[in-house]
N, C-alpha and C positions, 0 to 999 in steps of 0.2 A: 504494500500500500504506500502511495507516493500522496506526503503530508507538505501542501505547501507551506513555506514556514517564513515568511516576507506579507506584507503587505504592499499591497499597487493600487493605487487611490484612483476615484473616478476621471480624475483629470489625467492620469499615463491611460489607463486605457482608453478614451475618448482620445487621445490623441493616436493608441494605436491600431484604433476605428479607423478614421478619419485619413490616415496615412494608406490605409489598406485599399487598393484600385477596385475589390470588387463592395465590400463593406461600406467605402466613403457614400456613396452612388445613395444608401441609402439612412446613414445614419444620421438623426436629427443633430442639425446645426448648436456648437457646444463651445464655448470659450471656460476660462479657470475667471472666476465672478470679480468684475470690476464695477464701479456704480455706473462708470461708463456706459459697461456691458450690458447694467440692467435696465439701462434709460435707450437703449438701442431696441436689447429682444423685447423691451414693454411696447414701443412704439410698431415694431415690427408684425409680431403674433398676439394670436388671439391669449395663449396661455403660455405660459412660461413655466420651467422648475427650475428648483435653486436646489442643489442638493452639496449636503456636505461632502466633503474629499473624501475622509476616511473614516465615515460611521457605515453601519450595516442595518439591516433588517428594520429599513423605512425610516430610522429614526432621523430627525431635522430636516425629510423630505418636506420642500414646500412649492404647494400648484398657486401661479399667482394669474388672474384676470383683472385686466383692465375692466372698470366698471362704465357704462356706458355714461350715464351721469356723474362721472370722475370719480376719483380715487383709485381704490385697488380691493381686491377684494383675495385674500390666504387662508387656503386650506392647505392641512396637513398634520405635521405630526413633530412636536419637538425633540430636540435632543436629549432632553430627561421624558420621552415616550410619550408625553400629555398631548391630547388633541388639538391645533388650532384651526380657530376661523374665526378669522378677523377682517375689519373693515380699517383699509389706511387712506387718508386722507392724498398725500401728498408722496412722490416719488424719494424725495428728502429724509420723510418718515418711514416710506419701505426699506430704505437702504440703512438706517437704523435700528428698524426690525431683525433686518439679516445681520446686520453687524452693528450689534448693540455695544460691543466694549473697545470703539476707535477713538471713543474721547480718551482711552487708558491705553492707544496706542497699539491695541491688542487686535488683530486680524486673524478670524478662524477664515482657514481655506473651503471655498464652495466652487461649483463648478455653477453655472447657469446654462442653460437647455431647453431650446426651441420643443415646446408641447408639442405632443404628437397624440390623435386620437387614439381612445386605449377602450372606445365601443361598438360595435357590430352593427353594420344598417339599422338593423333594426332596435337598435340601445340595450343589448346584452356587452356585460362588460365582458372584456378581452383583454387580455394580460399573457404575455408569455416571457420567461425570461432565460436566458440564453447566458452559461459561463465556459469562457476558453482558458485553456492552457494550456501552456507550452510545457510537454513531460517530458522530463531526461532526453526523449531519442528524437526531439527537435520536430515531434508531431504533433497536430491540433488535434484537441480532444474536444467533443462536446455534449454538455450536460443543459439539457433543457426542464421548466420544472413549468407547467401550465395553472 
């Protein structure tokens, strides 16, 4: 049994997406989260995620929508596991949200990610998630879980 024993944050493998000629074609557009970047894909897409570099199993997943009558509208899931969904007034104020401890100079890494539908014609949800790696013999192995 081959125990990966490193960790590789959303942001190397989106970029080892994105590098890849057949994988780029179709993986959703992904930058390492700048305010910049959030004030680009807000204006860009209908939905947005902001997900952390290196948590797992959804935790500081956050789905963001422009509101039609402004502000911002955050579903998801904190980094201590708690539910959000919040209403933010201002893009000033999302990016505070995401990065609440910059006044103390402190930047947690997130990756920001062009939303991609994740529901079926007909609005049954769809979810599929897909892990690669590279095993000792320099072969792609893959594990999908539905």
């Amino acid at each position: 049994m081959f125990i990966l024993t490193f960790n590789i944050g959303k942001w190397e493998q989106a970029k080892l997406f994105m590098n890849d000629s057949i994988l780029s074609r179709c993986f959703p557009e992904t930058r390492s989260y700048s305010k910049d970047d959030l004030l680009n894909f807000i204006n860009r897409y209908k939905t947005v995620f902001i997900k952390p570099d290196l948590s797992g199993q959804g935790r500081g997943i956050l789905l963001v929508n422009k509101e039609t009558q402004g502000g911002y509208h955050i579903l998801g899931c904190s980094l201590q596991g708690k539910s959000v969904d919040e209403h933010i007034a201002t893009i000033e104020d999302l990016h505070n949200f995401i990065q609440p401890y910059t006044k103390f100079q402190r930047i947690l890494p997130y990756v920001i990610q062009e939303g991609i539908q994740s529901t079926t014609p007909s609005g049954l949800s769809s979810g599929i998630r897909v892990h690669e790696m590279d095993c000792r013999r320099n072969a792609w192995k893959t594990f999908s879980r539905q």
